[in-house]
N, CA, C and O atoms as a Tripos MOL2 file, in Angstrom:
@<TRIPOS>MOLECULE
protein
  212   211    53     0     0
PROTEIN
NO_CHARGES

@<TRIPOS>ATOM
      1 N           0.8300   -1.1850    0.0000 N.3       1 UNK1
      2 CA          0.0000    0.0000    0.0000 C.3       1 UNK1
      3 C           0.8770    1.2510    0.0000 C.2       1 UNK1
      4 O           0.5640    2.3090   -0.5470 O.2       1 UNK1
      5 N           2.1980    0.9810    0.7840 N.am      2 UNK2
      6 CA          2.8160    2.4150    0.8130 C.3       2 UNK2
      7 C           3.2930    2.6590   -0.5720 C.2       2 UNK2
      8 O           3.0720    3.7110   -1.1720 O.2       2 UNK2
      9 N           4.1850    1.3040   -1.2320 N.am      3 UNK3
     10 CA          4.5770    1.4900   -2.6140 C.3       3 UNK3
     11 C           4.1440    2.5440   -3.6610 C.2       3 UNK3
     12 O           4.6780    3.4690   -4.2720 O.2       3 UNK3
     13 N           2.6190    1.8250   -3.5590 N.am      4 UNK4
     14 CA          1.3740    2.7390   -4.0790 C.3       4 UNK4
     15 C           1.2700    3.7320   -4.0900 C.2       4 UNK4
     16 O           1.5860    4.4370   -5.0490 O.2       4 UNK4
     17 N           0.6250    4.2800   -2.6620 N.am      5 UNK5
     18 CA          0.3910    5.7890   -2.4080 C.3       5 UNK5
     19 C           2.0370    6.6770   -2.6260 C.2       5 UNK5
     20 O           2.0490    7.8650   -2.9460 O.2       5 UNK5
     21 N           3.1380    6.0010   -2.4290 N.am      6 UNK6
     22 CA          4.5860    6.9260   -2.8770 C.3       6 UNK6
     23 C           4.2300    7.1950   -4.4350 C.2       6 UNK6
     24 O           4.6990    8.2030   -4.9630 O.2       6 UNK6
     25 N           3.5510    6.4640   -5.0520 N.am      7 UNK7
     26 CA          4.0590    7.0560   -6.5370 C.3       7 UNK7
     27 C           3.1640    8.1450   -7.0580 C.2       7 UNK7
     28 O           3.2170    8.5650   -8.2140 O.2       7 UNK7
     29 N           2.0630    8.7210   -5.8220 N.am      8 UNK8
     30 CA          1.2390    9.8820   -6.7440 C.3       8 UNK8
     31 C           2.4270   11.1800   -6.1650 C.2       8 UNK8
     32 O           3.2840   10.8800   -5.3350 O.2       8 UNK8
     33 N           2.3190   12.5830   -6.7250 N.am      9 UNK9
     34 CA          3.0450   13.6900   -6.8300 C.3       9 UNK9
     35 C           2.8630   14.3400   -5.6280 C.2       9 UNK9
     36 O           3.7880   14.6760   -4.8890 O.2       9 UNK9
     37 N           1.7920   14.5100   -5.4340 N.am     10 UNK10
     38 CA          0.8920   14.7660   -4.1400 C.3      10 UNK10
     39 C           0.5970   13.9180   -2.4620 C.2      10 UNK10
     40 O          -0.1670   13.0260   -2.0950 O.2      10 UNK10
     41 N           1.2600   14.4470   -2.0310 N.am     11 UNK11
     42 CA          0.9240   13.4240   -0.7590 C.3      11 UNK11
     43 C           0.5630   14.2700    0.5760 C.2      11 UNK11
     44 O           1.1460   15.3370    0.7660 O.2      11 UNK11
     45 N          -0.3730   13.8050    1.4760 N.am     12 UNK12
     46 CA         -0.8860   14.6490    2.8170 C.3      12 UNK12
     47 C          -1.0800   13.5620    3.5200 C.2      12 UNK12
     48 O          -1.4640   12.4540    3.1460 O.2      12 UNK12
     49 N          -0.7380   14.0180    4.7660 N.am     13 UNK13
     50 CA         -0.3990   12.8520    6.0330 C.3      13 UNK13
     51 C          -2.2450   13.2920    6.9430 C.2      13 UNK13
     52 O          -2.7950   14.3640    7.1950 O.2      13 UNK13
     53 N          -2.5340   12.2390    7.1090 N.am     14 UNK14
     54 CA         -3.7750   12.7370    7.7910 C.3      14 UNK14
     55 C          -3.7590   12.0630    9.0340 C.2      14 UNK14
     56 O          -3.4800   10.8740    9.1890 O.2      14 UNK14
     57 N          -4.0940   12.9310    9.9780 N.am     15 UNK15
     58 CA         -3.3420   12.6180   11.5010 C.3      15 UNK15
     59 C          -4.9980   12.4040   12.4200 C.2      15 UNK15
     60 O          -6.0820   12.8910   12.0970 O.2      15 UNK15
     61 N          -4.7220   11.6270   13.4650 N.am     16 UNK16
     62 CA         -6.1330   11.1190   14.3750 C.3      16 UNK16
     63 C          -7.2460   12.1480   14.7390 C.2      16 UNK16
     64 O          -8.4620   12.1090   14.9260 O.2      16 UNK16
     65 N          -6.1000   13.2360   14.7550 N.am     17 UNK17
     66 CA         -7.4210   14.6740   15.3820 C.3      17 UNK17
     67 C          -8.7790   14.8540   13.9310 C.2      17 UNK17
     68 O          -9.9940   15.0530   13.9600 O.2      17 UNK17
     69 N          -7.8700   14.6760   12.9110 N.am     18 UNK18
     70 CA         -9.1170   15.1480   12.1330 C.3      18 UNK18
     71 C         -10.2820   14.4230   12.2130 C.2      18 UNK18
     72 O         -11.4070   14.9060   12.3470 O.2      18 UNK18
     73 N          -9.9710   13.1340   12.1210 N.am     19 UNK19
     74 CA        -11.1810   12.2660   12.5180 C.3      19 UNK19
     75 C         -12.3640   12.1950   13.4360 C.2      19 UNK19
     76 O         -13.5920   12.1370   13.3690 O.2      19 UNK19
     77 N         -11.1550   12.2360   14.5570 N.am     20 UNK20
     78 CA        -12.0920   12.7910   15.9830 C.3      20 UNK20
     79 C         -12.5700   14.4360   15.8830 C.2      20 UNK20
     80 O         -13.2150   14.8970   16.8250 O.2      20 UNK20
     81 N         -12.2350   15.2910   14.7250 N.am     21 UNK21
     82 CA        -13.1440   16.6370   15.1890 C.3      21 UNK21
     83 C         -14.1220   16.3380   14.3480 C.2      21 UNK21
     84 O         -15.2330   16.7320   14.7050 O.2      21 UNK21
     85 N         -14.0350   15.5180   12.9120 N.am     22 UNK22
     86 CA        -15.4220   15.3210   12.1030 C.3      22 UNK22
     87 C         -16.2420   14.3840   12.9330 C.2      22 UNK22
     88 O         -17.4290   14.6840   12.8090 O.2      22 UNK22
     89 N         -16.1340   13.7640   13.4170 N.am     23 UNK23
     90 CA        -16.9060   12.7700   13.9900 C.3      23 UNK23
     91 C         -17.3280   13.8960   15.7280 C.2      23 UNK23
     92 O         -18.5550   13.9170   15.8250 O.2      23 UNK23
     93 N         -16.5870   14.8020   17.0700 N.am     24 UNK24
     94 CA        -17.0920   15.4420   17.4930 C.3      24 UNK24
     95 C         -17.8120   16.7970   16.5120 C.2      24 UNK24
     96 O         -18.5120   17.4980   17.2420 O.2      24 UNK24
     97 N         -17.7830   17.2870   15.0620 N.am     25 UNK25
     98 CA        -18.5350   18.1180   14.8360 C.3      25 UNK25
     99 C         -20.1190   17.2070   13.9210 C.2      25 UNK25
    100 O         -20.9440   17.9800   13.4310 O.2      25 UNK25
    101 N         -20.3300   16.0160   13.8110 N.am     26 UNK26
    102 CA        -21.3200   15.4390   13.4920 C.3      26 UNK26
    103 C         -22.0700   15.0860   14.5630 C.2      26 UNK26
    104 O         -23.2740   14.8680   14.4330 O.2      26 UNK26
    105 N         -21.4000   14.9860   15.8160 N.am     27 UNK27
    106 CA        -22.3520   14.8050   16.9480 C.3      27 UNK27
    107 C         -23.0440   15.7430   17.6300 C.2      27 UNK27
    108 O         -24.1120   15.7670   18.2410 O.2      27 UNK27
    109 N         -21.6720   16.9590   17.2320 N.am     28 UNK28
    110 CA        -22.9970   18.2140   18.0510 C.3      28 UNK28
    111 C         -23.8880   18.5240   16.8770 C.2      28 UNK28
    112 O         -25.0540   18.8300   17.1240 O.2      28 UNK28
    113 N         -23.5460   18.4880   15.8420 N.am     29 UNK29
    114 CA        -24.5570   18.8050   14.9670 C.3      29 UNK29
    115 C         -25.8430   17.8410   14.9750 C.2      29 UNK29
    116 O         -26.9690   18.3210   14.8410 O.2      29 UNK29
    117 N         -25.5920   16.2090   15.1670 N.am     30 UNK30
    118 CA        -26.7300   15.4120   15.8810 C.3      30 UNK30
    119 C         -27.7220   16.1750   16.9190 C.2      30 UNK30
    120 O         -28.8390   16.6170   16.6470 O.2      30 UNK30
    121 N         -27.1870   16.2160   17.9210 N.am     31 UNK31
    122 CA        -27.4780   17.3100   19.0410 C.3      31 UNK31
    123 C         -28.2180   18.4460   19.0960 C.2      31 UNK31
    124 O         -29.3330   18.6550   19.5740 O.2      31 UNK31
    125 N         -27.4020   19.1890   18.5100 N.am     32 UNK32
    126 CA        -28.1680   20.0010   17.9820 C.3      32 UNK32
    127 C         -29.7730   20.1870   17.4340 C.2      32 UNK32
    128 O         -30.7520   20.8170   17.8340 O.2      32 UNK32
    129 N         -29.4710   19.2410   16.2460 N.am     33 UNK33
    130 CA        -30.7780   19.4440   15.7440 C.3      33 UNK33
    131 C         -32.3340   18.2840   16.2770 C.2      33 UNK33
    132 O         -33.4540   18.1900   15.7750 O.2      33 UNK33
    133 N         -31.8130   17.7020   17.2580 N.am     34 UNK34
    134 CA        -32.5180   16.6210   17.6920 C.3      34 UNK34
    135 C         -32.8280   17.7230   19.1670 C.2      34 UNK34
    136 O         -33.9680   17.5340   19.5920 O.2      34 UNK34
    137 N         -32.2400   18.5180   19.7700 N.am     35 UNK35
    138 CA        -32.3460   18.8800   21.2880 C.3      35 UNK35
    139 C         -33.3450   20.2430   21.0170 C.2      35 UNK35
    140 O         -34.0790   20.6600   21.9120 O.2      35 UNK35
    141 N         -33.2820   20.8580   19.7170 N.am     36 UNK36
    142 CA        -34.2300   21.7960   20.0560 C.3      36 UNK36
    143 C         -35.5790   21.5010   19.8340 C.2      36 UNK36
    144 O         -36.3100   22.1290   20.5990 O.2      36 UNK36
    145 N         -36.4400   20.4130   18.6800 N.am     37 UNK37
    146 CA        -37.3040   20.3680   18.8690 C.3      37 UNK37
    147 C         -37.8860   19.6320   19.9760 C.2      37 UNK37
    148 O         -39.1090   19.7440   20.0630 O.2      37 UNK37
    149 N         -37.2730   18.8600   20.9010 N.am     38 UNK38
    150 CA        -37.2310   17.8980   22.1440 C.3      38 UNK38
    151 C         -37.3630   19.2540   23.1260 C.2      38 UNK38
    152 O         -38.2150   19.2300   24.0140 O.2      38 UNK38
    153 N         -36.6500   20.2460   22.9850 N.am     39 UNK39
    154 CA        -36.8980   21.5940   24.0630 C.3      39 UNK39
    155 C         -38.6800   22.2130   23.5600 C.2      39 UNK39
    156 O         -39.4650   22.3140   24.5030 O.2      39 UNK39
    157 N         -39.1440   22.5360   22.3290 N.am     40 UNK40
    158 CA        -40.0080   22.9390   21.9520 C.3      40 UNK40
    159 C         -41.0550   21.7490   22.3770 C.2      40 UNK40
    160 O         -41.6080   22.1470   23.4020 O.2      40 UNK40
    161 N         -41.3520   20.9830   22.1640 N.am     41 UNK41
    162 CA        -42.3720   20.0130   22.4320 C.3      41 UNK41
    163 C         -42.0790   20.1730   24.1050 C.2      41 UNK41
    164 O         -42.7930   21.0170   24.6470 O.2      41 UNK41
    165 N         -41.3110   19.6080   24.8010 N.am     42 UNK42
    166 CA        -41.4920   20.1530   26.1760 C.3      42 UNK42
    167 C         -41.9300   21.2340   27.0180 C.2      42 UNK42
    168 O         -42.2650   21.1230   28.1970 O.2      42 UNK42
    169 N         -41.9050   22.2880   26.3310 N.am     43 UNK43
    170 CA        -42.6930   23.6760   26.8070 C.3      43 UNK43
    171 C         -43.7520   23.7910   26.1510 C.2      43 UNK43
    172 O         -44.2460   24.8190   26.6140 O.2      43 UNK43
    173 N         -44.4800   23.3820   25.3150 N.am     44 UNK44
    174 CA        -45.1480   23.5570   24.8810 C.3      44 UNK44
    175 C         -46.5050   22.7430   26.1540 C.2      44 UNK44
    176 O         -46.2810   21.8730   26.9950 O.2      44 UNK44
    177 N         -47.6820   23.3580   25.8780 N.am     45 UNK45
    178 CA        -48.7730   22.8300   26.5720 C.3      45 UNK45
    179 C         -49.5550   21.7550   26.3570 C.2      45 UNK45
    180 O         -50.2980   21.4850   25.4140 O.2      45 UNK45
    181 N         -49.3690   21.3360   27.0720 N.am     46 UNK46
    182 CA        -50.1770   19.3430   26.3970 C.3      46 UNK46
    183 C         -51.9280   19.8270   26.7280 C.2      46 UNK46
    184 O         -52.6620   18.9270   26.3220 O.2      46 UNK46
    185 N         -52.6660   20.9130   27.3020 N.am     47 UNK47
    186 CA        -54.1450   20.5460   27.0340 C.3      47 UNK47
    187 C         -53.9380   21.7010   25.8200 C.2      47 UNK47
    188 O         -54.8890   21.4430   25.0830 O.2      47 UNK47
    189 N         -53.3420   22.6350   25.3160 N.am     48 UNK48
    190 CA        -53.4460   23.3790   23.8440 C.3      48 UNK48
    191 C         -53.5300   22.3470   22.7750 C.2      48 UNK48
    192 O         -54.5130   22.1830   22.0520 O.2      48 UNK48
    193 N         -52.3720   21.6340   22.7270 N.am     49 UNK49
    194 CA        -52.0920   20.5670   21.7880 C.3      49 UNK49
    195 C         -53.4120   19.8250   21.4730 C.2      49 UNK49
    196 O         -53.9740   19.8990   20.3800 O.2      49 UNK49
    197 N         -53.9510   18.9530   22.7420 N.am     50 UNK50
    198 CA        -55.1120   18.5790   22.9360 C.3      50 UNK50
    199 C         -56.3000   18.9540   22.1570 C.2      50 UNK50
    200 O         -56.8730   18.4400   21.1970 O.2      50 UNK50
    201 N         -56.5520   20.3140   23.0710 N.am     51 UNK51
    202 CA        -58.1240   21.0980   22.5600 C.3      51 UNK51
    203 C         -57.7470   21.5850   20.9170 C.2      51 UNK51
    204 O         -58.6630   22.2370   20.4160 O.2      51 UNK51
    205 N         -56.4600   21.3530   19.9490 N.am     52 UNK52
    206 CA        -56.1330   21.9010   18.8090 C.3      52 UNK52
    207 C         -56.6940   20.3570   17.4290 C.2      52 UNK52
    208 O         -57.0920   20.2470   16.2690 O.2      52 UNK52
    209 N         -56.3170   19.4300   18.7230 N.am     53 UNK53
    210 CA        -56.7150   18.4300   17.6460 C.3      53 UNK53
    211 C         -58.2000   18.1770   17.4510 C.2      53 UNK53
    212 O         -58.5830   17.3800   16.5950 O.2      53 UNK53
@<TRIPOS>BOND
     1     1     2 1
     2     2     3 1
     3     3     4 2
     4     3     5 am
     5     5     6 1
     6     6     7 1
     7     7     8 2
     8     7     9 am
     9     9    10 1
    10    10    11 1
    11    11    12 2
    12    11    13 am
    13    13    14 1
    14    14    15 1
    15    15    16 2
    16    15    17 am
    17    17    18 1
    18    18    19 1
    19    19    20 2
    20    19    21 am
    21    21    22 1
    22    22    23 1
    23    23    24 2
    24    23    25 am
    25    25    26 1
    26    26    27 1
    27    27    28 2
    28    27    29 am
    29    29    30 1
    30    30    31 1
    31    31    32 2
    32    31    33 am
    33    33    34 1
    34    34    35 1
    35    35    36 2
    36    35    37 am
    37    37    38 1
    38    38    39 1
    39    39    40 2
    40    39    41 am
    41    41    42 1
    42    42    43 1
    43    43    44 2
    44    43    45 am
    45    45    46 1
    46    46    47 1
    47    47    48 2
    48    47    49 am
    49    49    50 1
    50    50    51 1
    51    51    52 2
    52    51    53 am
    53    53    54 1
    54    54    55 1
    55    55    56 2
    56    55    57 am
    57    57    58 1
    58    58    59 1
    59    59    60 2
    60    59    61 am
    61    61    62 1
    62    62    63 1
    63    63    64 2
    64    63    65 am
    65    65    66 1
    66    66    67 1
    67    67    68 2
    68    67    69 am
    69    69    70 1
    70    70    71 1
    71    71    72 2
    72    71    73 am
    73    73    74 1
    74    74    75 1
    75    75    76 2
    76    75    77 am
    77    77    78 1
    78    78    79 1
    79    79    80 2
    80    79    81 am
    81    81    82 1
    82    82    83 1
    83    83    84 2
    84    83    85 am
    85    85    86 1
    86    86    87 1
    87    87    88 2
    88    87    89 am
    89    89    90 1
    90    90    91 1
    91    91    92 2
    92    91    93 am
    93    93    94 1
    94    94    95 1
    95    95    96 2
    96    95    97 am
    97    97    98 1
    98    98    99 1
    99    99   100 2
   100    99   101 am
   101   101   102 1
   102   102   103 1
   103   103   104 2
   104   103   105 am
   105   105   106 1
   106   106   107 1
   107   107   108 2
   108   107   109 am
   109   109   110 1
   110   110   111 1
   111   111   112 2
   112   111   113 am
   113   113   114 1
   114   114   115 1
   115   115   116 2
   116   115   117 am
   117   117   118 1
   118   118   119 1
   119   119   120 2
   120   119   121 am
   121   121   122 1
   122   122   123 1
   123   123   124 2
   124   123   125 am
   125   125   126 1
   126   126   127 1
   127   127   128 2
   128   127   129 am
   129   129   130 1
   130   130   131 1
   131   131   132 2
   132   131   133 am
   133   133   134 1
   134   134   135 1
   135   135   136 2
   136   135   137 am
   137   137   138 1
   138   138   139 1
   139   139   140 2
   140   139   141 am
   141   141   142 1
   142   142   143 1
   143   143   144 2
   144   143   145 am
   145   145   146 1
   146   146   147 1
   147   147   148 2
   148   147   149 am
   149   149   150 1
   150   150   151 1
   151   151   152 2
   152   151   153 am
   153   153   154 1
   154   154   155 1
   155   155   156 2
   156   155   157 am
   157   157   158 1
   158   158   159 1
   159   159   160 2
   160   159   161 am
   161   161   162 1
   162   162   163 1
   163   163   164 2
   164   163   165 am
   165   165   166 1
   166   166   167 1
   167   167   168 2
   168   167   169 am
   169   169   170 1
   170   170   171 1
   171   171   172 2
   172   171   173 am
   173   173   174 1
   174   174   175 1
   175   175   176 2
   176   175   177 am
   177   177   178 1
   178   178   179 1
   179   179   180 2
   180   179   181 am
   181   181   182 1
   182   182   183 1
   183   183   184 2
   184   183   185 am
   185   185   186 1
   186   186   187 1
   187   187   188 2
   188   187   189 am
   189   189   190 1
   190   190   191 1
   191   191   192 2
   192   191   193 am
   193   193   194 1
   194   194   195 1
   195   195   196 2
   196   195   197 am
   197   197   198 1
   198   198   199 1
   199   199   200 2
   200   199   201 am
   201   201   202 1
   202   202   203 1
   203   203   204 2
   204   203   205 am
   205   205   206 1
   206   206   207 1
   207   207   208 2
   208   207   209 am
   209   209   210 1
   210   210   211 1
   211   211   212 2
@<TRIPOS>SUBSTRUCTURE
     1 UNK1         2 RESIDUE 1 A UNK
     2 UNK2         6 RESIDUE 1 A UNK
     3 UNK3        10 RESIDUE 1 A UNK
     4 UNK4        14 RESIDUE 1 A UNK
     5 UNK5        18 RESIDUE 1 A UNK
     6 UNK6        22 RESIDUE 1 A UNK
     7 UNK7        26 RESIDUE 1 A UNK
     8 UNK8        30 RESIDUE 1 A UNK
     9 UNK9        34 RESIDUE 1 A UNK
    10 UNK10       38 RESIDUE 1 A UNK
    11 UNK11       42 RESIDUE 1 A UNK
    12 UNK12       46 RESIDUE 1 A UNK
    13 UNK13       50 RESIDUE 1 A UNK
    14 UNK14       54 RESIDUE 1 A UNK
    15 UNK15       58 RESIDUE 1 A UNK
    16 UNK16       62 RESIDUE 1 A UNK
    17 UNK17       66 RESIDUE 1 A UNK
    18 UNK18       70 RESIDUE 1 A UNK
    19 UNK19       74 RESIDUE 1 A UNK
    20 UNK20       78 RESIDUE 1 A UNK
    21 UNK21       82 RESIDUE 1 A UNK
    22 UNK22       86 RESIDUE 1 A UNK
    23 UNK23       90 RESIDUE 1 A UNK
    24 UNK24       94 RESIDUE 1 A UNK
    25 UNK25       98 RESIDUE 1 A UNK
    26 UNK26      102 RESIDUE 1 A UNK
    27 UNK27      106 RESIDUE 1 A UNK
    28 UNK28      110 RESIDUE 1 A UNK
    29 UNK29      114 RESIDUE 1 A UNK
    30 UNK30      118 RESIDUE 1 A UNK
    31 UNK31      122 RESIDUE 1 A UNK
    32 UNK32      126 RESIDUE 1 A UNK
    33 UNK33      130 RESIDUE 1 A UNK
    34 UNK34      134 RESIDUE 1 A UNK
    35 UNK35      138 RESIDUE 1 A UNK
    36 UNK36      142 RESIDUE 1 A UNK
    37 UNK37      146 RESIDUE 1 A UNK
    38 UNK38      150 RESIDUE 1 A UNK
    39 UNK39      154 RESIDUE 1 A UNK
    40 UNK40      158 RESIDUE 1 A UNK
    41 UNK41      162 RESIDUE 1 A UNK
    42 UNK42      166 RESIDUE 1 A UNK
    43 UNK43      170 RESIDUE 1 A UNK
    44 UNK44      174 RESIDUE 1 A UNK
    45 UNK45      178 RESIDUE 1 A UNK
    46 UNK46      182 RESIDUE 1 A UNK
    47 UNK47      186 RESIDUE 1 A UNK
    48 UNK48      190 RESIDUE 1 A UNK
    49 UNK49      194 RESIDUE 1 A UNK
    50 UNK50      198 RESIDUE 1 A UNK
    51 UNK51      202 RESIDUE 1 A UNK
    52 UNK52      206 RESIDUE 1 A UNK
    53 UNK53      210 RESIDUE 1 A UNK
């Protein structure tokens, strides 16, 4: 495999952090978008909801 990858012109070393920040910036972004409507449905009033249906 190294043989290989030596013969393109171009080469970049990709090191453990990047991994771990795409993978911590996909989780807050999980988070994110899962925690605010979970905040909105919680404040919201369960007999409004109710008397709406």
């Amino acid at each position: 495999m190294n043989d290989w990858l030596g013969n393109f012109a171009y080469r970049t070393d990709l090191h453990w952090w990047v991994f771990a920040s795409a993978g911590l910036g996909a989780l807050i972004l999980a988070l994110i978008t899962v925690r605010s409507p979970a905040i909105k449905t919680a404040l919201t009033n369960p007999t409004k909801s109710l008397r709406e249906e």
